[in-house]
C-alpha positions as a LaTeX table, in Angstrom:
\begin{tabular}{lrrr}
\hline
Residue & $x$ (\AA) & $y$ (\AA) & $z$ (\AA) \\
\hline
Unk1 & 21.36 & 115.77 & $-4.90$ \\
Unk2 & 21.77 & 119.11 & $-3.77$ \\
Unk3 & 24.86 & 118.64 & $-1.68$ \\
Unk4 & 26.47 & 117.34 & $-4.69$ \\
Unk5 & 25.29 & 120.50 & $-6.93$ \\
Unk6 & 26.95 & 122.66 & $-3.86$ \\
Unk7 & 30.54 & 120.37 & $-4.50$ \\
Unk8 & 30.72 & 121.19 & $-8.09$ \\
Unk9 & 29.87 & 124.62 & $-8.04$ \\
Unk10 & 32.62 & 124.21 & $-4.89$ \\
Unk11 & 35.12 & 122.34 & $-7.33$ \\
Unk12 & 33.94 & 125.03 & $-10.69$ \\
Unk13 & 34.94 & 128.04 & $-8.30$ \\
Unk14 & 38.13 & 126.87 & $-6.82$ \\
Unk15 & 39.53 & 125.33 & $-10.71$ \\
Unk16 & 38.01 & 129.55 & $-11.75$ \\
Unk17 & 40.22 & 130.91 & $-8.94$ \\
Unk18 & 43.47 & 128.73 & $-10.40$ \\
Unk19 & 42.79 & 129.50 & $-13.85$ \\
Unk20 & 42.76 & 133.30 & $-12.67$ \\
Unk21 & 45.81 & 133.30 & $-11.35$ \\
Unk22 & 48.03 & 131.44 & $-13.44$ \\
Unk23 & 47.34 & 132.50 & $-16.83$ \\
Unk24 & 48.60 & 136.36 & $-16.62$ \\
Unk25 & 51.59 & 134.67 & $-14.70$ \\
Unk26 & 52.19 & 131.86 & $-17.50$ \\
Unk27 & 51.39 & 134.36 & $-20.36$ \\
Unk28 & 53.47 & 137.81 & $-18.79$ \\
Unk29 & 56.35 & 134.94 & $-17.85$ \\
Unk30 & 56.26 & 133.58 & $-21.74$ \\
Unk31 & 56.24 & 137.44 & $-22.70$ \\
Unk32 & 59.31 & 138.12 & $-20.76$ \\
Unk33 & 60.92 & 135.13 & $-22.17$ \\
Unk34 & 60.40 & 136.26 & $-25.58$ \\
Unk35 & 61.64 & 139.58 & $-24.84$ \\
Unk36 & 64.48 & 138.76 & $-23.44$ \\
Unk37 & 65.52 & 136.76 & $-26.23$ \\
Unk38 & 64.66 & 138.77 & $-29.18$ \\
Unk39 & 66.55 & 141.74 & $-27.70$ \\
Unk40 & 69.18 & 139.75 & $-25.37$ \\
Unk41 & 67.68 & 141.31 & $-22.07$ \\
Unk42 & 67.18 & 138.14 & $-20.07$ \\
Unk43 & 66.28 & 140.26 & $-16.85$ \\
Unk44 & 63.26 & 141.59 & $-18.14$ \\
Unk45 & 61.48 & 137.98 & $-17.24$ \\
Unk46 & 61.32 & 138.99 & $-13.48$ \\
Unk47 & 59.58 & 142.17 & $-13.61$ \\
Unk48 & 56.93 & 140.82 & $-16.03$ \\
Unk49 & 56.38 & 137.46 & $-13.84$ \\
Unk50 & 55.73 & 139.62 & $-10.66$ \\
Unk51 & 53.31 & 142.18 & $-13.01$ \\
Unk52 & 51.89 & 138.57 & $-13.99$ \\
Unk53 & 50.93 & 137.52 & $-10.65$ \\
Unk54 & 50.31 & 141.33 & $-9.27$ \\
Unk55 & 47.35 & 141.08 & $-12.39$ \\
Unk56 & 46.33 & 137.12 & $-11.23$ \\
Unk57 & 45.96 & 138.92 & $-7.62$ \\
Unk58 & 43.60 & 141.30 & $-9.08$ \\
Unk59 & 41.55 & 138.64 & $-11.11$ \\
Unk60 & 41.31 & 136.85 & $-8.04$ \\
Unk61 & 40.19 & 139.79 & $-6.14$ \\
Unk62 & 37.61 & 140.85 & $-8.26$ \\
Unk63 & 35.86 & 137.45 & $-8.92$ \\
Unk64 & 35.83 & 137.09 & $-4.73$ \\
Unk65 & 34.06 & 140.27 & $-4.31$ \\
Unk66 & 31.61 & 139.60 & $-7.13$ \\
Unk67 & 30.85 & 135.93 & $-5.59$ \\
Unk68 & 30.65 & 137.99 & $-2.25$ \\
Unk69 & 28.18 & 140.47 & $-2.97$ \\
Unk70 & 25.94 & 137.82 & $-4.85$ \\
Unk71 & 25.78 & 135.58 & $-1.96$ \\
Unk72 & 25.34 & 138.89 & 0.31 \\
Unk73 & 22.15 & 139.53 & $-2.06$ \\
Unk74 & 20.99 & 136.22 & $-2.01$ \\
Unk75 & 21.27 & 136.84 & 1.85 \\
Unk76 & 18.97 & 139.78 & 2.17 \\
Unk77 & 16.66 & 138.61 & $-0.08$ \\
Unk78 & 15.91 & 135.55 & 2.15 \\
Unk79 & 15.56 & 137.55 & 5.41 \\
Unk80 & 13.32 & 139.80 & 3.06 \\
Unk81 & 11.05 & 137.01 & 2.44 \\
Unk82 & 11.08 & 135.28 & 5.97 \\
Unk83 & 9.68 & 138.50 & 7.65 \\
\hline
\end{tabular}
């Protein structure tokens, strides 16, 4: 039972990751759309998809290093209570 607890918080991490990372590109790439429209600026899409996935990056970046340093805790509190 517990290996299949470890797969879905496996599955719930990697679908968190995706999520992270395509939503500021979908949303910044719908903004640019709409920008470039209204004011007839069709070039403005590219800068806004790569700001998009530049701020996916980041949410990606800081959820790792959140999900490192827990396990890292998790860590020294078990060689904590072994000795």
């Amino acid at each position: 039972m517990k290996y299949r607890k470890n797969v879905y918080q496996s599955l719930v991490m990697i679908t968190q990751f995706g999520i992270n990372m395509v939503v500021p590109i979908f949303m910044c790439t719908l903004a640019g759309v709409w920008i470039g429209e209204k004011w007839n600026i069709p070039i403005i899409v590219l800068p806004l998809f790569i700001l998009g996935a530049l701020a996916g990056f980041r949410n990606v970046y800081i959820m790792a290093k959140k999900i490192f340093e827990q396990e890292s805790d998790r860590d020294t509190k078990y060689v904590k209570k072994t000795k």
